[in-house]
C-alpha positions in Angstrom: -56.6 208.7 0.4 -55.7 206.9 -3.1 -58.5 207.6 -5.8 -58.0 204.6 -7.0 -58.3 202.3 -4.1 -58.9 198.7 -3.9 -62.1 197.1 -3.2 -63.2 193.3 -1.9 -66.6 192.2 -3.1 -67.7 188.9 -1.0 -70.4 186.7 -2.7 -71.7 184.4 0.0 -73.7 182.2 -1.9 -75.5 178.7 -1.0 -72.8 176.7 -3.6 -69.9 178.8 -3.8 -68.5 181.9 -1.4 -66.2 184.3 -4.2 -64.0 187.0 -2.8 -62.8 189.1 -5.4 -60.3 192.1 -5.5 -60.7 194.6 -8.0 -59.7 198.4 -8.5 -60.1 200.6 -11.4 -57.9 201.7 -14.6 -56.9 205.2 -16.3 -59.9 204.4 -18.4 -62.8 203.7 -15.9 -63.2 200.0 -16.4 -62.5 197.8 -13.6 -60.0 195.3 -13.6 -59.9 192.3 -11.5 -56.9 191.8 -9.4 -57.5 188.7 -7.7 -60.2 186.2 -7.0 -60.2 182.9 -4.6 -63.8 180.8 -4.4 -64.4 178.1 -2.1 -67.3 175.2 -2.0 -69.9 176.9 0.5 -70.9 175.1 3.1 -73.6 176.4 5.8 -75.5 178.5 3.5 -78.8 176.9 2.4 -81.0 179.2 -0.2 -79.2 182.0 0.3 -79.3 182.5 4.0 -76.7 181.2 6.8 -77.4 178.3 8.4 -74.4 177.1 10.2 -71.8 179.9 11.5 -68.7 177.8 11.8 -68.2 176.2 8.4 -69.6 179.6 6.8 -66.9 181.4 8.4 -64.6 178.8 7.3 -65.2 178.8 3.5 -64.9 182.5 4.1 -61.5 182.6 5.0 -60.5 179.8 2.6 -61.9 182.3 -0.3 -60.0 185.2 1.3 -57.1 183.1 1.6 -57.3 182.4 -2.2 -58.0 186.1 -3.3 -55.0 187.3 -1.2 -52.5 185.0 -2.8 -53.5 185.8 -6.0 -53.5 189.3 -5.8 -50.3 189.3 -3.2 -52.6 191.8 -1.1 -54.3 191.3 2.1 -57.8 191.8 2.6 -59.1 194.1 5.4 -63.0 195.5 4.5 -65.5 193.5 2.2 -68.9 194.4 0.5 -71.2 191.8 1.0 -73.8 190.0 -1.0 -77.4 189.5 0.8 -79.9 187.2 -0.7 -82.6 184.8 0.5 -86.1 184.3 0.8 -86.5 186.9 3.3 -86.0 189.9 1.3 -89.5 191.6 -0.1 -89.1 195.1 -1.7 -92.2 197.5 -1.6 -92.5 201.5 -3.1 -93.6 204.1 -1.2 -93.3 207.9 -1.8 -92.7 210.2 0.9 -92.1 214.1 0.9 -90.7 217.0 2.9 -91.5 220.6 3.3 -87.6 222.9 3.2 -87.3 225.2 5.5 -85.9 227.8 2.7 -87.7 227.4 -0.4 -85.2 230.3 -1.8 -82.4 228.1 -1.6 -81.4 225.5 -4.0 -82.2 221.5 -3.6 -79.1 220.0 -2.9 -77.9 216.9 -1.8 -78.4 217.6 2.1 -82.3 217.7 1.2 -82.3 214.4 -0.8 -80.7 212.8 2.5 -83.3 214.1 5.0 -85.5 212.7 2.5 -84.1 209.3 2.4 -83.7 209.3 6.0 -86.8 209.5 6.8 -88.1 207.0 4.9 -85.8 204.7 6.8 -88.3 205.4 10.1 -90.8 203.3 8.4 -92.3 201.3 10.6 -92.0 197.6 9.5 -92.8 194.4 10.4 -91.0 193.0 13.6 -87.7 191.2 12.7 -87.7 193.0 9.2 -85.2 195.9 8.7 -84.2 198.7 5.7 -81.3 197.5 3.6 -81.7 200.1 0.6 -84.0 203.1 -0.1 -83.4 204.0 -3.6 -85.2 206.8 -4.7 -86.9 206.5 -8.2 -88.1 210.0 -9.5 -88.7 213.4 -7.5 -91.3 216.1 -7.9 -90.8 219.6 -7.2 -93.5 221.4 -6.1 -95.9 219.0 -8.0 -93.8 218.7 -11.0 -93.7 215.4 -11.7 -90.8 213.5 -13.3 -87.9 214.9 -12.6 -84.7 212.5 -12.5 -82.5 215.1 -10.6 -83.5 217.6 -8.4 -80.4 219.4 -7.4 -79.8 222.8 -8.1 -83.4 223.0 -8.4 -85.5 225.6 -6.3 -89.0 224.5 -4.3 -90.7 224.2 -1.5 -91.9 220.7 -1.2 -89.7 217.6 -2.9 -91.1 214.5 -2.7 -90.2 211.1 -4.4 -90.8 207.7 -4.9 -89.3 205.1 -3.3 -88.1 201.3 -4.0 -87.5 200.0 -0.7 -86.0 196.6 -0.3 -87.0 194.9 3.1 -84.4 191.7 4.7 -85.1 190.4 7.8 -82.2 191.2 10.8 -81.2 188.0 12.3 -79.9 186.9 8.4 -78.4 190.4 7.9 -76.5 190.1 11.6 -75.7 186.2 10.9 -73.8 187.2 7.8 -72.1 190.4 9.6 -70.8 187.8 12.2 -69.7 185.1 9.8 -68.0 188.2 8.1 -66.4 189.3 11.5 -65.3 186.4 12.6 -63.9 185.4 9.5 -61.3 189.1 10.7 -62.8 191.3 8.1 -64.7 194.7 8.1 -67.7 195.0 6.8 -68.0 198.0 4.8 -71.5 197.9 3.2 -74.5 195.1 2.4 -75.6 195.2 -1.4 -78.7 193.7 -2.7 -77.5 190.7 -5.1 -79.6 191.4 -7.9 -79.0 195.0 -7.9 -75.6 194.2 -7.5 -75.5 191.7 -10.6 -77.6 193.8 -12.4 -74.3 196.3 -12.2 -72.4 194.2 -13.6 -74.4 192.9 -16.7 -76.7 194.8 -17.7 -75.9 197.9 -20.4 -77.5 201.5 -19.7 -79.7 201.1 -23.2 -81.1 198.0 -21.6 -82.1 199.6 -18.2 -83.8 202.6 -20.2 -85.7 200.1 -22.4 -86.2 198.2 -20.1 -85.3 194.9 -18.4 -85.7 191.8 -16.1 -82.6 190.8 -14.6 -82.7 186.7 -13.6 -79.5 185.5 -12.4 -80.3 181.7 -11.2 -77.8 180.7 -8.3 -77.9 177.7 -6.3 -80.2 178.4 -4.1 -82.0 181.4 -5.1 -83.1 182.9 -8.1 -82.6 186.8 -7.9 -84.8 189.0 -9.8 -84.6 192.6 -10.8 -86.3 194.7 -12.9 -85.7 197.9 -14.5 -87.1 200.8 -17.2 -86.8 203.8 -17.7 -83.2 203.4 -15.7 -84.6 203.0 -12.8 -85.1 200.1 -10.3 -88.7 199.2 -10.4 -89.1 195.7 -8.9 -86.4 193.4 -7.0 -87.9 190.1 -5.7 -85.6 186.7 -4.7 -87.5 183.2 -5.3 -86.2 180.6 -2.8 -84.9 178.2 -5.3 -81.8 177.8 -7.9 -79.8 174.9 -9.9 -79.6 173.1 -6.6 -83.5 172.1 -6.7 -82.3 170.5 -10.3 -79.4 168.8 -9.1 -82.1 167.4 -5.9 -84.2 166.5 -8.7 -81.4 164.5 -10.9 -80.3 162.8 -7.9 -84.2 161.6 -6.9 -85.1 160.7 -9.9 -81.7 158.8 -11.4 -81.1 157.1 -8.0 -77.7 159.0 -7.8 -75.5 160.5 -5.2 -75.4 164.5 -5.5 -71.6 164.6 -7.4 -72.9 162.6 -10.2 -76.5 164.2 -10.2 -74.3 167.7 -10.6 -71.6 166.2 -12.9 -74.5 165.1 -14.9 -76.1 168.4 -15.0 -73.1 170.0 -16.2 -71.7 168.4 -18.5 -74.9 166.1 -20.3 -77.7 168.2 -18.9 -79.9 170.5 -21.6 -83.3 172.2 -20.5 -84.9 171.0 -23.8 -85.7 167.6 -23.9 -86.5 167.5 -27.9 -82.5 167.3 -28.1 -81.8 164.1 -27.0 -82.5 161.1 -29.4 -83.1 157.8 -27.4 -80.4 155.9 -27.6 -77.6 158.2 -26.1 -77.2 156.7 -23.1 -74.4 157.4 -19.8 -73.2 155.1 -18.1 -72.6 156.1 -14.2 -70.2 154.3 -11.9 -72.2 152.2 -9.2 -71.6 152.4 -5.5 -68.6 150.3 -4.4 -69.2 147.1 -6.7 -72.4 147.7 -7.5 -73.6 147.7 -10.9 -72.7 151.1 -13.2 -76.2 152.4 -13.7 -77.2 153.5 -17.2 -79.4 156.9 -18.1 -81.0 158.1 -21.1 -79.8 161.7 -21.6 -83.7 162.4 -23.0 -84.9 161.4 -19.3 -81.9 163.7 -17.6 -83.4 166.3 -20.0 -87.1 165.8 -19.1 -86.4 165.9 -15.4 -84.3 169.1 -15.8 -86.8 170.9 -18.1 -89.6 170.6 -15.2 -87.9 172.1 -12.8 -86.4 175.0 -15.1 -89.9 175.5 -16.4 -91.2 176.2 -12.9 -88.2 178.3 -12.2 -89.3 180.4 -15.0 -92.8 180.3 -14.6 -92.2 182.0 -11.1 -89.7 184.8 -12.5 -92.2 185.4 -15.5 -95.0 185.5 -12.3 -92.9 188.4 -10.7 -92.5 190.1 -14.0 -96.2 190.1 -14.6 -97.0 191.2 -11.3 -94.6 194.2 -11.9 -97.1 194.9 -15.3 -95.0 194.2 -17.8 -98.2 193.5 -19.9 -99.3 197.3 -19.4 -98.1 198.8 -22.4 -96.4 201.7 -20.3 -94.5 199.1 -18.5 -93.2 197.4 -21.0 -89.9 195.7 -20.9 -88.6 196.1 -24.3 -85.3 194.6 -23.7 -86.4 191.3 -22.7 -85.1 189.3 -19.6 -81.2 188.5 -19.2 -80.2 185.1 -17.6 -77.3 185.0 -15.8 -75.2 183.3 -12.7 -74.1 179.7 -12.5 -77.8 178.4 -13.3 -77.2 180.4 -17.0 -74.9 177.7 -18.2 -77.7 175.2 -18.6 -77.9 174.5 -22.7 -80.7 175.6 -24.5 -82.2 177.5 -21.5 -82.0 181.0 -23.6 -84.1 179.0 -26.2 -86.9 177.7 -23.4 -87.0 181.0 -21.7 -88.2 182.9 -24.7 -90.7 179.6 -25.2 -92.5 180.6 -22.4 -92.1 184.3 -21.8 -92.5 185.4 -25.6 -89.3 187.6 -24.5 -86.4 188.4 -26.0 -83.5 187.0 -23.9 -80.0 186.7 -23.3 -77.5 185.2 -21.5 -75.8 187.4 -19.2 -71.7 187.9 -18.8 -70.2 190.2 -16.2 -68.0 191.9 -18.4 -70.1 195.6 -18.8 -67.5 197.8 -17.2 -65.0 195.5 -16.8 -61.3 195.8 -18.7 -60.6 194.4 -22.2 -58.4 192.6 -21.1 -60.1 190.0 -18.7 -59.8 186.8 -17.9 -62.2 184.7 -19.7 -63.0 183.0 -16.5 -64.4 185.5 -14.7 -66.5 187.0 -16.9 -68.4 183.5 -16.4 -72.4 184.1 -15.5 -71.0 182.5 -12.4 -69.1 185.4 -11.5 -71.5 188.4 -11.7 -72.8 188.9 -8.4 -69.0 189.0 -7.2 -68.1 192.1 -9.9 -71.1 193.3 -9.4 -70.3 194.2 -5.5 -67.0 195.0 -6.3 -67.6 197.1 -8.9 -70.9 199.2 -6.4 -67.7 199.4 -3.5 -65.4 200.9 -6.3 -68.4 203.7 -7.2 -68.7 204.2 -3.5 -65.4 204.8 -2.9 -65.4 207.3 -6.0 -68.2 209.2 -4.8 -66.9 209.5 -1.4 -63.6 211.0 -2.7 -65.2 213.0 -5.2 -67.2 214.7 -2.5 -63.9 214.9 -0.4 -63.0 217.2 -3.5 -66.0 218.9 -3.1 -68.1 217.8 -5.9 -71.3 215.6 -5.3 -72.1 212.4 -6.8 -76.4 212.6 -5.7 -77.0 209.0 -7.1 -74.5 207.0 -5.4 -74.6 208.4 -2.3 -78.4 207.9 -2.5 -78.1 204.7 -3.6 -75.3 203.5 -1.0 -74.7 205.5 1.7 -78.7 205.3 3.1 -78.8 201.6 4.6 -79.4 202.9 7.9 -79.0 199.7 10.2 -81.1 200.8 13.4 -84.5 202.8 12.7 -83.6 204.9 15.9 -84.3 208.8 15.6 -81.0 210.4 15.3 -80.4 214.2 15.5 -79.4 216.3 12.7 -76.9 218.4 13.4 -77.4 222.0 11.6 -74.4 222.5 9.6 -73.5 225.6 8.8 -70.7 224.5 6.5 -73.5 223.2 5.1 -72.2 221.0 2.0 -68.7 219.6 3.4 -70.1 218.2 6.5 -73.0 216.9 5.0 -71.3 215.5 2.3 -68.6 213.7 4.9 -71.5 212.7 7.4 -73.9 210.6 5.2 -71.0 208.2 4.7 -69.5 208.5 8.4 -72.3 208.3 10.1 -73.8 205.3 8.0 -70.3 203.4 8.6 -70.7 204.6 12.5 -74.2 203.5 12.8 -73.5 200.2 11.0 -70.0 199.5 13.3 -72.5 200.1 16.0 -75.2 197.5 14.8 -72.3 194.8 14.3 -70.6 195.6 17.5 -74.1 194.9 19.4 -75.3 192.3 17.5 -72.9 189.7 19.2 
């Protein structure tokens, strides 16, 4: 197997579906090979809600990522998004049967595992269990417990919650599109890889990347996952709003957005005025840019309002929890003008617009290190780390986080039986991968 493979990120998002190829350099960074988008149709706030034309954009993105690159596309990491996801902590321990043997990786997968036989609410599965910090033996705080002797290892948990009909629909839009699908990624956690800088997860951060139809949150600090939360609306609630309010049809309502819109109404003066094209011979209608500003500043204030809610209820005002690095704005809904400016109005936090471009090669395209883009190098960039981690343990060496962090979406909360291995680490090692891919061909195979 080639170290330095390929790997297909699929953003299926409610405006735009991205497929983007990527592998990585002699130097680490990732560079992108090829990219194709297409409009997405069927997708409304994040979730599929009509299989045909979702499977359609699909392929037309796929289409356009292959000619680029001059590859073709076989497996995909998918996006998943939508107002069904919740995310909720819970710690969980186990006792080891040999206390005089090191912790190693095997122990932090029986861990994980069984966290994934929570019991939750009908209709809701597991898509990550991402452990936050262990303890040894009541020794609290420790960020890696391999090599590590003890009895008892326990951790906390940030479990993120998606319902199963939404995560199956997108596995069949997926399938029938003729891909694999190789993994589900969270989209915040995945755009979060892409933006956001170590120093800034240790300070700590809010992630907000507005799409069009969901805003995606994530928080970190201390490097760790703390909070991930999706609120059910994105730019497309603005462009609704244009289009209601100006008497417009939705192209002019975006058009307007994009190239006159501003989230600070204080901008405009009164007299700059545009001019829009009536509906065959009808009268061009004429709108103040101050009134396009005012309508788009309501909604992006309530927008923020709700992130700023999620952020508080993480306790972000307890001085512990602080989140010195502010928030970071990005995906298409970052482009609005001024909105860095109105964010840190209301939130009293230091922000930033967010661009894709953290691990990716000097030598990018200026295009796709667009806001608009970060979910898409974001998944590519967590397939690319799976893939390393996976060959790395081929070699015999472990990468703990990544497999933790990837290879536990178990798909069907049935009891499985652990085989003893004797070989102990090999197996193991191979197994958490193989058998997630298994259980998860499985889950597809019987969803249809």
């Amino acid at each position: 197997m080639e170290h330095n493979e390929i790997a297909v990120g699929l953003d299926i998002g409610t405006t735009k579906i991205v497929a983007m190829i990527g592998r990585k350099n002699e130097y680490g960074k990732m560079e992108i090979i090829g990219i194709g988008k297409s409009k997405s149709l069927g997708v409304h706030r994040g979730v599929v809600n009509n299989i045909t034309q979702t499977i359609q954009s699909i392929q037309q993105a796929i289409q356009e990522a292959e000619a680029d690159s001059g590859l073709k596309i076989e497996e995909v990491v998918v996006g998943i998004a939508g107002q069904h996801i919740r995310s909720l902590q819970h710690s969980d321990y186990i006792t080891r049967p040999n206390p005089d043997e090191v912790i190693d990786s095997d122990d932090i997968y029986t861990l994980c595992n069984q966290v994934h036989k929570l019991v939750m609410l009908p209709g809701e599965e597991i898509i990550h269990v991402l452990p936050q910090e262990f303890k040894v033996d009541g020794q609290a705080e420790i960020k890696e417990p391999i090599g590590m002797y003890g009895g008892r290892l326990e951790a906390n948990f940030h479990v993120v919650v998606g319902q199963v009909s939404s995560i199956r629909n997108i596995g069949r839009c997926v399938k029938s599109a003729g891909l694999e699908l190789s993994a589900v990624t969270l989209e915040p956690l995945a755009s979060a890889n892409a933006v956001l800088s170590q120093e800034e997860k240790e300070a700590g951060v809010a992630l907000i990347d507005i799409g069009g139809g969901t805003t995606d949150l994530a928080i970190f600090k201390d490097g760790i996952i703390r909070h991930t939360a999706v609120i059910p609306f994105g730019g497309n609630v603005i462009t609704e709003d244009i289009k209601e309010g100006c008497s417009i049809i939705e192209k002019q309502a975006e058009l307007l957005k994009i190239k006159f819109g501003s989230a600070w109404p204080g901008e405009n003066k009164d007299n700059e005025i545009v001019s829009i094209p009536g509906l065959r011979g009808r009268e061009p209608k004429e709108i103040t840019l101050k009134n396009l500003s005012k309508i788009i500043h309501a909604r992006v204030v309530e927008i923020i309002e709700q992130v700023y809610l999620e952020i508080k209820n993480y306790g972000h005002e307890e001085q512990k929890k602080k989140l010195i690095a502010g928030m970071v704005i990005t995906g298409g809904g970052a482009q609005l003008k001024h909105l860095k400016q109105l964010a840190e109005y209301i939130t009293g936090m230091d922000t930033r617009i967010g661009y894709p471009n953290e691990h990716l090669a000097g030598d990018s395209d200026t295009e796709t290190t667009s806001p608009l883009y970060a979910t898409a190098v974001g998944l590519v960039l967590n397939s690319l780390e799976q893939k390393n981690a996976k060959f790395q343990n081929k070699a015999g060496t472990v990468d703990q986080e990544v497999i933790v962090e990837e290879g536990t979406h178990s798909f069907n909360n049935e009891d499985e039986e652990e085989e003893p291995t004797s070989e102990k680490s090999k197996a193991a090692k191979k197994s958490v991968f193989d058998k997630w891919a298994e259980k998860f061909k499985d889950f597809l195979d019987n969803a249809e």
